[in-house]
C-alpha positions in Angstrom: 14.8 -11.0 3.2 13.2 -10.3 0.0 14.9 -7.9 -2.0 13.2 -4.1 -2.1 13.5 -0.8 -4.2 13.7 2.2 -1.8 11.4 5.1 -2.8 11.2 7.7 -0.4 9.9 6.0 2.4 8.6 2.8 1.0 10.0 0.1 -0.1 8.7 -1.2 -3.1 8.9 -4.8 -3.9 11.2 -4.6 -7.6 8.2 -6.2 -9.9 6.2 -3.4 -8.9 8.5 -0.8 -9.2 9.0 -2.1 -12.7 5.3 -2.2 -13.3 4.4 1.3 -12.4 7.4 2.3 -14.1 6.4 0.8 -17.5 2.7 1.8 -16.2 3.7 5.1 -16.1 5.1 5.6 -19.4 4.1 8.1 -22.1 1.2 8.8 -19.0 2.7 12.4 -18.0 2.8 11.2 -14.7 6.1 11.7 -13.2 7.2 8.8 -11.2 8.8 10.9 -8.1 5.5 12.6 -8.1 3.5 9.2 -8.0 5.4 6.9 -5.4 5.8 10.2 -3.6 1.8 10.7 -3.9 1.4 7.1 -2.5 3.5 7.6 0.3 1.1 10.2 1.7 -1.8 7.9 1.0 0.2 5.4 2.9 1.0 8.0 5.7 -3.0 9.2 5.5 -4.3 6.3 5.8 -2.4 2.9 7.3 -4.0 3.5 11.4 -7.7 4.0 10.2 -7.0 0.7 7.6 -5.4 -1.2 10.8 -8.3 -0.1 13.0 -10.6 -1.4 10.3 -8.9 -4.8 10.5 -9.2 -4.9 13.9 -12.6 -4.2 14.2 -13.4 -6.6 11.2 -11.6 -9.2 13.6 -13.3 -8.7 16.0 -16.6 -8.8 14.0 -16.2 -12.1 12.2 -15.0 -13.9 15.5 -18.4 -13.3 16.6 -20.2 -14.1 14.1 -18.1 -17.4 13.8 -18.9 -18.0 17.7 -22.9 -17.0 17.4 -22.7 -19.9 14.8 
């Protein structure tokens, strides 16, 4: 399994934990309060993304059989 940074509750793959960190430098932005922000967003937002998908799916397999 690949290795991952726990934040919260993600896990973060370690290059882009090191990213935003650097990212976030000299920004104000503290990075509890981001990786914590993106949790939320995560939390908010991961069923309506998935039922996107789905639907998206769904769409392009008929579109692929009407052609």
């Amino acid at each position: 399994m690949t290795n991952r940074v726990k934040v919260g509750g993600l896990e973060i793959a370690p290059e882009l934990h090191d990213f935003v960190r650097q990212a976030l430098a000299g920004t104000g932005v503290e990075e509890r309060g981001f990786w914590a922000s993106l949790q939320r967003i995560h939390e908010e937002f991961s069923t309506r993304n998935e039922q996107l998908l789905g639907k998206r799916d769904d769409l392009q397999s008929r579109i692929d059989s009407w052609w």
